[in-house]
N, CA and C atoms as a LAMMPS dump frame, in Angstrom:
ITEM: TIMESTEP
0
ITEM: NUMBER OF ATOMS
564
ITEM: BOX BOUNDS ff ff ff
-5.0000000000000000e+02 5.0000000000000000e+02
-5.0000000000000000e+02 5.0000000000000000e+02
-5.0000000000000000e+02 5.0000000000000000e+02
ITEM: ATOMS id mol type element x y z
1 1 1 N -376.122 257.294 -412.589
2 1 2 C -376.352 255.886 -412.742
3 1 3 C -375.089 255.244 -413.311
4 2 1 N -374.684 253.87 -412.419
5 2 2 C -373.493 253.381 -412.565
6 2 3 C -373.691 252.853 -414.501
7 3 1 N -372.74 252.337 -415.166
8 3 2 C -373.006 251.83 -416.083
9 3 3 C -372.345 250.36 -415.905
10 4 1 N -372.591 249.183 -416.567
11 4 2 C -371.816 247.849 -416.911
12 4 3 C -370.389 247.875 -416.463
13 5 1 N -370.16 247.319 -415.628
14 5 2 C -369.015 246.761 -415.257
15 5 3 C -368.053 247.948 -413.823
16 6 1 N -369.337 248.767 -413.417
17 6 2 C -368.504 249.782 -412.984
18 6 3 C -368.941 249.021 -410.974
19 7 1 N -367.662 249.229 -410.43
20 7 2 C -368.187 248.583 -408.689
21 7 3 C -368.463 249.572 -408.113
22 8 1 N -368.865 250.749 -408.164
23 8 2 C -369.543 251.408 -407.35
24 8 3 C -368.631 251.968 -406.252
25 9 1 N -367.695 252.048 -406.561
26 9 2 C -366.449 252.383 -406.008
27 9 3 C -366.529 253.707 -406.166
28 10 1 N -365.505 254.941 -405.346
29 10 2 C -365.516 256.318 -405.153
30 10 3 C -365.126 256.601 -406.639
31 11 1 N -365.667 257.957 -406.912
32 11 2 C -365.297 258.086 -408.367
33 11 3 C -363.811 258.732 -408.217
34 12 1 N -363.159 258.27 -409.644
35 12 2 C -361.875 258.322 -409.602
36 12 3 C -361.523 259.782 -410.219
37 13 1 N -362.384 261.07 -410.703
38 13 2 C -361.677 262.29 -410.56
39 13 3 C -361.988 262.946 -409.543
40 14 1 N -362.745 262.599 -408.446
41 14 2 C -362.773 263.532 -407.355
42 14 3 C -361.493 263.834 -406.36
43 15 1 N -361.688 264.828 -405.889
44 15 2 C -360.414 265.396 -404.719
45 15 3 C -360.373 264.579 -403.737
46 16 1 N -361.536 263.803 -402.872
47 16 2 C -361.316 262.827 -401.891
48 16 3 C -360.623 261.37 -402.208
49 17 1 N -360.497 260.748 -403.755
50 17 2 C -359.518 259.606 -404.428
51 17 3 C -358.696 259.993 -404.592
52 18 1 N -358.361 260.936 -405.176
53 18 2 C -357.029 261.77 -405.375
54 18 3 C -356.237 262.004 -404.273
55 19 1 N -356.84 262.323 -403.18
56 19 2 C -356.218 262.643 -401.295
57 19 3 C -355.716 261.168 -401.419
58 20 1 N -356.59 260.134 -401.418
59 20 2 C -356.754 258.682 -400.952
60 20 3 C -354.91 257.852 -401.87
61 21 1 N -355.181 258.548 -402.711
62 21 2 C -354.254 257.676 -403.818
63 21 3 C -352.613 258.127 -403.373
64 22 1 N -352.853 259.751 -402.957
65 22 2 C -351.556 260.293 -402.885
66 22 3 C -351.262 259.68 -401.343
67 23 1 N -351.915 260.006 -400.383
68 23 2 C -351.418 259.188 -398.928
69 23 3 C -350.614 257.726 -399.149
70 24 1 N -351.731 257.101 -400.404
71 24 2 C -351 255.635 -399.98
72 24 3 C -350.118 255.229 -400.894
73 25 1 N -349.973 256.421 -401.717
74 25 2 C -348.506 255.893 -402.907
75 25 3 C -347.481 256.749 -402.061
76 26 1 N -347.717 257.771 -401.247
77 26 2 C -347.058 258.083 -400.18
78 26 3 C -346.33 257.13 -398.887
79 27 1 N -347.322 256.825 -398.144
80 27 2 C -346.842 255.907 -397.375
81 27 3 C -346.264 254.574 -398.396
82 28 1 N -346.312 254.216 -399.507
83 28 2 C -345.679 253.249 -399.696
84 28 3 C -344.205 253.67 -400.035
85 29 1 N -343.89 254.788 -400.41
86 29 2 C -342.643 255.358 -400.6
87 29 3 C -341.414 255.491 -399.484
88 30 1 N -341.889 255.612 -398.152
89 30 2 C -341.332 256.075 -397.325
90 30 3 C -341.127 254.618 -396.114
91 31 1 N -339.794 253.934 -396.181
92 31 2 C -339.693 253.094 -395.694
93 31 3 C -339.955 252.877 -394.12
94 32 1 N -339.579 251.876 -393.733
95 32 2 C -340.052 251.975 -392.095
96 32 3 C -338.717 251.457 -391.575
97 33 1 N -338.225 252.397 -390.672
98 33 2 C -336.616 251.924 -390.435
99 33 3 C -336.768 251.772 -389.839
100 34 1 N -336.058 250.419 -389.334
101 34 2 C -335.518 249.877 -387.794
102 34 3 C -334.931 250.855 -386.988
103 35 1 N -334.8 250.688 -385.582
104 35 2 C -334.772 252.156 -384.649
105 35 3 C -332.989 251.911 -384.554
106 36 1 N -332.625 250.776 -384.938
107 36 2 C -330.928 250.546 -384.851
108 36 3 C -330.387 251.554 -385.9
109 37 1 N -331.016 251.721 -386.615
110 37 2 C -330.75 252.217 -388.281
111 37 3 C -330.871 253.761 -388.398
112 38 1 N -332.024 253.88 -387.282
113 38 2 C -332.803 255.39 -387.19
114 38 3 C -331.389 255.971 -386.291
115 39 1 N -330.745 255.048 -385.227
116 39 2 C -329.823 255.637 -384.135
117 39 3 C -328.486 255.72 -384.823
118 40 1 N -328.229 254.723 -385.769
119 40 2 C -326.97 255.037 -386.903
120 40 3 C -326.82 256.273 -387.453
121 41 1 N -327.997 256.675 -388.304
122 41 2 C -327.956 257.837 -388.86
123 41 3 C -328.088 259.194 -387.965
124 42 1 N -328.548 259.062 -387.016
125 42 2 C -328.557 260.003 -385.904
126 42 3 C -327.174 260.322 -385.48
127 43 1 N -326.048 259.288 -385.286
128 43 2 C -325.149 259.523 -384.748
129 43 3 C -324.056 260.1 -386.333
130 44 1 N -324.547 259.55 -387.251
131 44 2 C -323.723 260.08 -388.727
132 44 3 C -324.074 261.435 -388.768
133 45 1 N -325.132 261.889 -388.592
134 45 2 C -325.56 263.188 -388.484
135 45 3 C -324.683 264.075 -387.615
136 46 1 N -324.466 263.796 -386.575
137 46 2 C -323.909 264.523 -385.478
138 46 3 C -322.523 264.845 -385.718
139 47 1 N -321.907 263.628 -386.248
140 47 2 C -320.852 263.354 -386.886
141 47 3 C -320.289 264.327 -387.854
142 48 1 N -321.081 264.754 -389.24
143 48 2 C -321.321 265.903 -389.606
144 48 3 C -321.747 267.138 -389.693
145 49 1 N -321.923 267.166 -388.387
146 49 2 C -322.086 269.134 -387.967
147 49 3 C -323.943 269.343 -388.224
148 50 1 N -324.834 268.052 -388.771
149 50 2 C -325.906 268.106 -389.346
150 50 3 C -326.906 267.943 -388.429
151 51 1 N -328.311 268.679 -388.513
152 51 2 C -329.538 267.837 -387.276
153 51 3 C -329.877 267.236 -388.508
154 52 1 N -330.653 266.135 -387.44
155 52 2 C -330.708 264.946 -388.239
156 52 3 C -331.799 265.012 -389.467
157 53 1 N -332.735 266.309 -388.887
158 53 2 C -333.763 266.292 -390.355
159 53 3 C -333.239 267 -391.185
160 54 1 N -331.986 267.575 -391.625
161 54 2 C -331.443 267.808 -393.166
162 54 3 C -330.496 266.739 -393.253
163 55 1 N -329.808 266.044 -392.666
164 55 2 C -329.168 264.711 -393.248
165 55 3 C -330.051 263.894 -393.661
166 56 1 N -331.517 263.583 -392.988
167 56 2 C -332.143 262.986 -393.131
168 56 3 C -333.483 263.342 -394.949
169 57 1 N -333.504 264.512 -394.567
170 57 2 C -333.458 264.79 -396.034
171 57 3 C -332.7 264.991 -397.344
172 58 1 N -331.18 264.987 -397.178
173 58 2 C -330.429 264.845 -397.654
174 58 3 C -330.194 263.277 -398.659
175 59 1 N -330.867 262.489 -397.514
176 59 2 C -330.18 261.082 -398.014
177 59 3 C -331.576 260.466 -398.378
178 60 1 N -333.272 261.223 -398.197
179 60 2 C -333.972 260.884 -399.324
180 60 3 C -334.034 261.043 -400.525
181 61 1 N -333.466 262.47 -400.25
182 61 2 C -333.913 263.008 -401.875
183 61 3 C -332.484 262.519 -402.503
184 62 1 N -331.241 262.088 -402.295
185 62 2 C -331.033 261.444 -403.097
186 62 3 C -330.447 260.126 -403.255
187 63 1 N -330.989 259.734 -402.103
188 63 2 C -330.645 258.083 -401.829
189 63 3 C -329.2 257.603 -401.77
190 64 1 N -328.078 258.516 -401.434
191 64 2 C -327.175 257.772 -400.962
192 64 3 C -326.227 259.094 -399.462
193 65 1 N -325.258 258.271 -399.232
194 65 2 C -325.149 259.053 -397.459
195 65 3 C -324.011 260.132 -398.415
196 66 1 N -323.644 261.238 -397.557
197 66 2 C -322.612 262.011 -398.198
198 66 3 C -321.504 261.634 -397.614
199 67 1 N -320.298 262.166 -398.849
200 67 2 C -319.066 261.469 -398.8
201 67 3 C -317.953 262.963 -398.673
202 68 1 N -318.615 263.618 -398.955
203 68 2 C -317.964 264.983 -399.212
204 68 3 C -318.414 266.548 -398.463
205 69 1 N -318.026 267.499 -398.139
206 69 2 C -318.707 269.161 -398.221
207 69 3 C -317.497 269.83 -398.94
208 70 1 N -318.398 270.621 -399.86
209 70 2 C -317.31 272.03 -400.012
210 70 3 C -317.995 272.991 -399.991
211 71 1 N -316.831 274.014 -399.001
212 71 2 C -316.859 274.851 -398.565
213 71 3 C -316.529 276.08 -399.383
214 72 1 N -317.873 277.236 -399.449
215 72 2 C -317.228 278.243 -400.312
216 72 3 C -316.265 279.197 -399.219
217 73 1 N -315.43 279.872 -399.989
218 73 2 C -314.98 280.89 -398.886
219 73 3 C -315.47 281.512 -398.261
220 74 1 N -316.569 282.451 -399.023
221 74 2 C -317.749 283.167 -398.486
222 74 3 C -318.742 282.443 -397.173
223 75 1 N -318.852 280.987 -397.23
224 75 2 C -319.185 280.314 -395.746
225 75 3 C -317.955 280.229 -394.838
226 76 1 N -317.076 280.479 -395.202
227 76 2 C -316.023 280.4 -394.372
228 76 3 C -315.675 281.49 -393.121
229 77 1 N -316.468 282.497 -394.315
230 77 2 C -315.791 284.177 -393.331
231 77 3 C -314.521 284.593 -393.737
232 78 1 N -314.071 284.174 -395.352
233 78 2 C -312.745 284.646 -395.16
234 78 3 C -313.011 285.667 -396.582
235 79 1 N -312.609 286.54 -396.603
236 79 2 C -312.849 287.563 -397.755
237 79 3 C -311.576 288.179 -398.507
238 80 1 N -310.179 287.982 -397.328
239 80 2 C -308.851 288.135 -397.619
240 80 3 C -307.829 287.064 -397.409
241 81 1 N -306.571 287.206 -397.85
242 81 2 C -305.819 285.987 -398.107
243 81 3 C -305.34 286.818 -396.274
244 82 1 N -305.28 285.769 -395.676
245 82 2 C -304.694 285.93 -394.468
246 82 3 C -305.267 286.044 -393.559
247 83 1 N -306.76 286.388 -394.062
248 83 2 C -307.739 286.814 -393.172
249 83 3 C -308.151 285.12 -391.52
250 84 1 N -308.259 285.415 -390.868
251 84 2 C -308.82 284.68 -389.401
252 84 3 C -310.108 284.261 -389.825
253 85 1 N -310.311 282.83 -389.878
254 85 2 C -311.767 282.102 -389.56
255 85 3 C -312.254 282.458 -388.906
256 86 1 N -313.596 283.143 -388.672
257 86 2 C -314.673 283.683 -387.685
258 86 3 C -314.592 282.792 -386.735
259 87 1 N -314.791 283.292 -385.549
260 87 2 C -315.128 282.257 -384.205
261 87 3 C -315.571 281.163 -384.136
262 88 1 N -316.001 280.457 -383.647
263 88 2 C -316.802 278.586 -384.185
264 88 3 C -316.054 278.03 -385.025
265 89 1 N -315.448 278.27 -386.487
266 89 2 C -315.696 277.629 -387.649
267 89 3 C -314.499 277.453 -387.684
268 90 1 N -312.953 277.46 -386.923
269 90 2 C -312.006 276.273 -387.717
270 90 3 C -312.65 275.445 -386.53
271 91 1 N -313.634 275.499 -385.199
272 91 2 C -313.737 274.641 -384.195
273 91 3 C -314.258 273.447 -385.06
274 92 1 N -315.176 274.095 -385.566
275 92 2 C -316.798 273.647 -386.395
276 92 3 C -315.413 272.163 -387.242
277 93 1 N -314.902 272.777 -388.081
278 93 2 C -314.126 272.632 -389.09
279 93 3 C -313.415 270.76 -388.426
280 94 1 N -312.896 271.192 -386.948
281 94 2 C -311.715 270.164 -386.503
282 94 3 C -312.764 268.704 -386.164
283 95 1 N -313.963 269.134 -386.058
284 95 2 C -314.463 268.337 -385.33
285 95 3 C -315.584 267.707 -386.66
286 96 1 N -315.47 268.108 -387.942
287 96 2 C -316.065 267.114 -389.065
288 96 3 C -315.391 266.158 -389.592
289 97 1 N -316.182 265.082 -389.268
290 97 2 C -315.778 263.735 -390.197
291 97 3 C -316.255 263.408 -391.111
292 98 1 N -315.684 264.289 -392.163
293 98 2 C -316.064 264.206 -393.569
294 98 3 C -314.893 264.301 -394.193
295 99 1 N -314.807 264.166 -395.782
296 99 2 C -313.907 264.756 -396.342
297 99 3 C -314.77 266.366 -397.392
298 100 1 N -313.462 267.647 -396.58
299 100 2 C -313.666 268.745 -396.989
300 100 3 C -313.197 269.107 -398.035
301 101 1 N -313.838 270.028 -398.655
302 101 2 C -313.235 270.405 -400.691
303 101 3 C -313.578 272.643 -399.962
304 102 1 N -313.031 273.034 -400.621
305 102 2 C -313.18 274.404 -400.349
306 102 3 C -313.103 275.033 -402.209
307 103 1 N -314.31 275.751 -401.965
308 103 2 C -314.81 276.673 -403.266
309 103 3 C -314.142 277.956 -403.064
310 104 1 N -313.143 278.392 -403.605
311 104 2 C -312.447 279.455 -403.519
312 104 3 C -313.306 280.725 -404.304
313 105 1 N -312.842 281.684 -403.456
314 105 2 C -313.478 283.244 -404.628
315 105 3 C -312.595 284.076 -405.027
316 106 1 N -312.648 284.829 -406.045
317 106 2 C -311.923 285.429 -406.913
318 106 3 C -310.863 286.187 -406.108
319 107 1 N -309.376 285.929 -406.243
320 107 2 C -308.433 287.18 -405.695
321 107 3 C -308.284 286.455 -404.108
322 108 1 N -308.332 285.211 -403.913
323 108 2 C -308.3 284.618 -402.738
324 108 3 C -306.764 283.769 -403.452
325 109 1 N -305.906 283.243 -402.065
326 109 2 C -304.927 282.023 -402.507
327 109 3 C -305.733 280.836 -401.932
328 110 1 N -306.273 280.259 -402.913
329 110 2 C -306.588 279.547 -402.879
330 110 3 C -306.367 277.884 -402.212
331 111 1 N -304.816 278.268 -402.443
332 111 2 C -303.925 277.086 -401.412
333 111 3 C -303.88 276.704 -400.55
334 112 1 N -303.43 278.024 -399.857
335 112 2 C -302.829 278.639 -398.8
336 112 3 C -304.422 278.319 -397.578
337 113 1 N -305.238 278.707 -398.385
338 113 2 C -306.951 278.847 -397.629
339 113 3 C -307.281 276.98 -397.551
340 114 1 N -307.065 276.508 -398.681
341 114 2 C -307.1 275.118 -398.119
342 114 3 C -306.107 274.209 -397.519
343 115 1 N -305.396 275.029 -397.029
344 115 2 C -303.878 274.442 -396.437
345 115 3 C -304.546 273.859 -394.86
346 116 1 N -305.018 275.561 -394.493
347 116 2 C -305.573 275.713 -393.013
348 116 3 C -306.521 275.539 -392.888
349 117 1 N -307.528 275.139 -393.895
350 117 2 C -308.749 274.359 -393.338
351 117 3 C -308.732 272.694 -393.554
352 118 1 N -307.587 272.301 -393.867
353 118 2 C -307.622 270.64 -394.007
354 118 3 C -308.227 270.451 -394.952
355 119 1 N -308.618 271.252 -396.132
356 119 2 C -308.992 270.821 -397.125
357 119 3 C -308.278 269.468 -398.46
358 120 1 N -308.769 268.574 -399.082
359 120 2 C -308.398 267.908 -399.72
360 120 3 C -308.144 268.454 -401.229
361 121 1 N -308.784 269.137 -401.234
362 121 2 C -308.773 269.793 -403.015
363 121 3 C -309.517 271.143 -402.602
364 122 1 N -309.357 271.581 -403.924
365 122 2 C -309.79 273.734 -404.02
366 122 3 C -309.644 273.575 -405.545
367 123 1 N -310.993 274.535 -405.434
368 123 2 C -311.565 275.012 -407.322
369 123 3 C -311.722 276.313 -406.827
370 124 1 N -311.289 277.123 -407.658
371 124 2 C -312.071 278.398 -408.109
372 124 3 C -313.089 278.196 -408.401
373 125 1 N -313.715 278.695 -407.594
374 125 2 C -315.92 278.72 -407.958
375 125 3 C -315.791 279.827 -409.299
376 126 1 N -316.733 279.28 -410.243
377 126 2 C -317.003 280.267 -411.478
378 126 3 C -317.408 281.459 -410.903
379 127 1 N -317.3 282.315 -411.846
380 127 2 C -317.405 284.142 -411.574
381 127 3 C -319.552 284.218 -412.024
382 128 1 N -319.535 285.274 -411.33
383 128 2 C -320.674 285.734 -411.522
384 128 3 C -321.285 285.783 -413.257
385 129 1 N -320.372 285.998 -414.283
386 129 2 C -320.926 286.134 -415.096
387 129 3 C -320.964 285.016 -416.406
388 130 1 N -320.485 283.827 -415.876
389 130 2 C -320.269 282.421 -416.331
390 130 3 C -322.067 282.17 -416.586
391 131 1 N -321.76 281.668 -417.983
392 131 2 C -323.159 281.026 -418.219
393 131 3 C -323.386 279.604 -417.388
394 132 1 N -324.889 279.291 -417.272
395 132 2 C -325.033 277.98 -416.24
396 132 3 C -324.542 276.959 -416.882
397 133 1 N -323.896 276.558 -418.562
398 133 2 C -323.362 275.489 -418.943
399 133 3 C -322.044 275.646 -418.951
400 134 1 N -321.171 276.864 -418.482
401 134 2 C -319.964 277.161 -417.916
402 134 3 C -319.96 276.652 -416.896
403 135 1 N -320.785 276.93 -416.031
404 135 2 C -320.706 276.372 -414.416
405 135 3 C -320.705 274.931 -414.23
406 136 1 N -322.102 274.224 -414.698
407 136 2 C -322.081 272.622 -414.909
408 136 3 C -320.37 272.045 -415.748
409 137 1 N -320.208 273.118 -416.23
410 137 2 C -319.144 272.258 -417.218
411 137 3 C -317.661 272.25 -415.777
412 138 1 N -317.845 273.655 -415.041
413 138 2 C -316.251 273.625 -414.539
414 138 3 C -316.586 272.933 -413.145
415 139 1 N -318.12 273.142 -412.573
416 139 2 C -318.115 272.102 -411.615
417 139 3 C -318.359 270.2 -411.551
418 140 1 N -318.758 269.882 -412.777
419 140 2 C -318.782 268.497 -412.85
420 140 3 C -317.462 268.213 -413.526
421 141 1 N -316.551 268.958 -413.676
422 141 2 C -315.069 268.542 -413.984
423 141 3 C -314.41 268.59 -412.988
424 142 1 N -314.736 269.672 -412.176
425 142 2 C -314.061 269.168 -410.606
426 142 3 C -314.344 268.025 -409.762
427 143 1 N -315.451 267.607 -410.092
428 143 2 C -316.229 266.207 -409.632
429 143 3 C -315.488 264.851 -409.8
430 144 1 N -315.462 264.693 -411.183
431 144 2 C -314.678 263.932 -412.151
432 144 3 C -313.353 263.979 -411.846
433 145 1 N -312.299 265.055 -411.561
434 145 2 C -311.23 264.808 -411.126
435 145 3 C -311.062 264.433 -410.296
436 146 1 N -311.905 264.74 -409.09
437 146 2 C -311.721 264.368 -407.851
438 146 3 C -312.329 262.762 -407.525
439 147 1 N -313.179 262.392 -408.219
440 147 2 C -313.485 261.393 -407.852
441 147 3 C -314.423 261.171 -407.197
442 148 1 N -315.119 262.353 -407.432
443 148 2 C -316.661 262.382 -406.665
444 148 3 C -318.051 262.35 -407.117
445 149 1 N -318.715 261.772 -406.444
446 149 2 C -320.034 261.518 -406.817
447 149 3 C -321.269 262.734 -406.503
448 150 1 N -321.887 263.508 -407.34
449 150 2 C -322 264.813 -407.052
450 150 3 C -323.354 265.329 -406.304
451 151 1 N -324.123 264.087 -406.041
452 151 2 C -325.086 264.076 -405.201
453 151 3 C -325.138 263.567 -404.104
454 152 1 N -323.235 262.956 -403.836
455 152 2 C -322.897 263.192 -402.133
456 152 3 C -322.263 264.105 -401.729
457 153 1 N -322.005 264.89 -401.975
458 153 2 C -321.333 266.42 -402.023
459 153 3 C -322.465 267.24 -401.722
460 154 1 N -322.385 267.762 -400.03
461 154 2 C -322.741 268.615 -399.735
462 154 3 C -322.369 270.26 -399.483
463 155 1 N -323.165 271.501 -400.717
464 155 2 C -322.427 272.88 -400.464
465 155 3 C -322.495 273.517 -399.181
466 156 1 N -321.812 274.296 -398.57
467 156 2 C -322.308 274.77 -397.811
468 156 3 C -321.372 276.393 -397.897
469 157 1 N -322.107 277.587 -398.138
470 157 2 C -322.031 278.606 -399.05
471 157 3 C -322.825 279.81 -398.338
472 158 1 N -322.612 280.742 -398.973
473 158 2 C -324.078 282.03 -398.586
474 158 3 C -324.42 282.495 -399.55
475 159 1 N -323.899 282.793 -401.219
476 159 2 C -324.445 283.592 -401.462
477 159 3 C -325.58 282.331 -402.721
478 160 1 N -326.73 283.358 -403.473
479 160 2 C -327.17 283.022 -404.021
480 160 3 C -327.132 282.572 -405.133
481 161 1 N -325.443 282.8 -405.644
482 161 2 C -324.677 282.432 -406.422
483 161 3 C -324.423 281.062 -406.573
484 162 1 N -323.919 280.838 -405.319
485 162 2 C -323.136 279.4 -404.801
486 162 3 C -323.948 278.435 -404.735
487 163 1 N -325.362 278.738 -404.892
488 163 2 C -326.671 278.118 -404.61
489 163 3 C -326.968 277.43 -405.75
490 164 1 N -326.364 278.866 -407.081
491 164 2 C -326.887 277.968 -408.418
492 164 3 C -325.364 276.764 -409.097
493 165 1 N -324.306 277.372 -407.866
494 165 2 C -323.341 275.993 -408.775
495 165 3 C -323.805 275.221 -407.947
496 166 1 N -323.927 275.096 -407.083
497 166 2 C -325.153 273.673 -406.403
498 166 3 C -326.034 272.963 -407.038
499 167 1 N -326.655 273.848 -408.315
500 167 2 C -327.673 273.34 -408.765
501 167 3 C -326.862 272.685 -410.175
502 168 1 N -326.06 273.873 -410.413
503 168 2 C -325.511 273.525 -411.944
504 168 3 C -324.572 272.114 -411.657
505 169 1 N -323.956 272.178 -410.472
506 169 2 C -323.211 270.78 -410.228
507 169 3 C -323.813 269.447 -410.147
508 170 1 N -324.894 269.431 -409.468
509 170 2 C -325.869 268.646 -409.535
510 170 3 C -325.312 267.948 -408.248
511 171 1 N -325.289 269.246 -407.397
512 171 2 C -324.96 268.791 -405.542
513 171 3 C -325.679 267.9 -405.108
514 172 1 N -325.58 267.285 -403.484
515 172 2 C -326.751 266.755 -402.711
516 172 3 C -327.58 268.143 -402.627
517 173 1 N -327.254 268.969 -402.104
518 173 2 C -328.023 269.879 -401.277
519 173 3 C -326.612 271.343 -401.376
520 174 1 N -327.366 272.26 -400.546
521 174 2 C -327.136 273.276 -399.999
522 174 3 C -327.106 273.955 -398.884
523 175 1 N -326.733 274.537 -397.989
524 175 2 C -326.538 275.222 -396.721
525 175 3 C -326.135 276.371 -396.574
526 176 1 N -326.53 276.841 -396.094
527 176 2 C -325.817 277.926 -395.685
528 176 3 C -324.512 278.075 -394.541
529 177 1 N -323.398 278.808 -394.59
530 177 2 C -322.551 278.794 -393.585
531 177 3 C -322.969 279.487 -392.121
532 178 1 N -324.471 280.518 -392.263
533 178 2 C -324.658 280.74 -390.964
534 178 3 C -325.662 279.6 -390.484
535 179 1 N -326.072 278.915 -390.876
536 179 2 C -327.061 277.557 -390.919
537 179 3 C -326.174 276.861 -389.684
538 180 1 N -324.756 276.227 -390.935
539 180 2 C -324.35 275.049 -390.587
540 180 3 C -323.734 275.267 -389.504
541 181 1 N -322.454 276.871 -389.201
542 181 2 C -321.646 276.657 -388.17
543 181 3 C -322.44 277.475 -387.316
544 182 1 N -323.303 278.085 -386.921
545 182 2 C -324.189 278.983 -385.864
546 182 3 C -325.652 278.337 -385.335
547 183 1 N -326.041 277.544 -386.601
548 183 2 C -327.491 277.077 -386.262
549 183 3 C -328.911 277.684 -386.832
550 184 1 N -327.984 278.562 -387.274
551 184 2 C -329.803 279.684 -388.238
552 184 3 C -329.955 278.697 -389.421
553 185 1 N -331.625 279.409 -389.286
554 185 2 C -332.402 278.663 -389.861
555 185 3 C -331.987 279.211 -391.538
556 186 1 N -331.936 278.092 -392.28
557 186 2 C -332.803 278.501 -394.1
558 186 3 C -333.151 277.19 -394.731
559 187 1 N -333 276.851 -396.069
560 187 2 C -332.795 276.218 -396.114
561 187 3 C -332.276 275.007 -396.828
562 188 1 N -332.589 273.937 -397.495
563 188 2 C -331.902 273.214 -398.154
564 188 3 C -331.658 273.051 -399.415
């Protein structure tokens, strides 16, 4: 039995209001783009080596377009100083319109590796045994020098390592290098 002042409305702890509430604070979240806007970003996508549903998730979750990728070596395929870019990936490489940053790994020249990939800048990625406020500290100083904004900076990396200076940097996102230059699946 209703009491004083109540409209008889669905009750508000059940699972069917709760469904009801999340759909439509849902749909109010998620804008409705013009198809000019939808074909912009489609073609920015392409632009960056990206299908359009991880650019496209990219630039919800953090609301602005990317300005940047860096590249660890380890997505690169290069493991020695001198070593040959795997097949696809200086192709992959000539044909992004972005600006590229390359994450160097230990006992690599670091230079020399961003010489030949057109890179703009190169950090030594922290070592495996760097605490995570080591990592935040040496990757949001590379940020800061460079002039970058660190949630348009997309990684694109393999190991599970590279995943957490992604996190400790406070990246857009993550990728993998067999993802981005081959097409396999993982994910963001």
């Amino acid at each position: 039995m209703a009491g004083i002042g109540h409209n008889r409305g669905p009750q508000a702890g059940g699972a069917g209001w709760r469904t009801h509430c999340w759909r439509q604070a849902r749909a109010a979240l998620l804008p409705v783009l013009p198809v000019e806007v939808v074909r912009l970003r489609v073609l920015r996508a392409q632009a960056l080596g990206l299908d359009y549903k991880t650019y496209a998730g990219v630039r919800a979750t953090t609301g602005r377009d990317l300005v940047a990728f860096l590249f660890s070596s380890n997505a690169l395929g290069v493991f020695r100083d001198g070593a040959a870019l795997p097949k696809g990936r200086a192709e992959g490489l000539a044909r992004l319109e972005i600006r590229r940053d390359l994450g160097a790994g230990p006992g690599l020249d670091m230079q020399a590796l961003a010489l030949r990939i057109g890179a703009t800048s190169a950090i030594r990625l922290p070592g495996f045994g760097e605490s995570w406020a080591g990592m935040r500290r040496q990757m949001k100083g590379w940020l800061r020098a460079e002039g970058l904004p660190g949630d348009a900076v997309l990684m694109i990396g393999e190991t599970d390592h590279e995943r957490e200076l992604c996190g400790a940097g406070g990246l857009a996102g993550f990728l993998t290098g067999m993802r981005y230059f081959e097409g396999r699946s993982d994910e963001i």
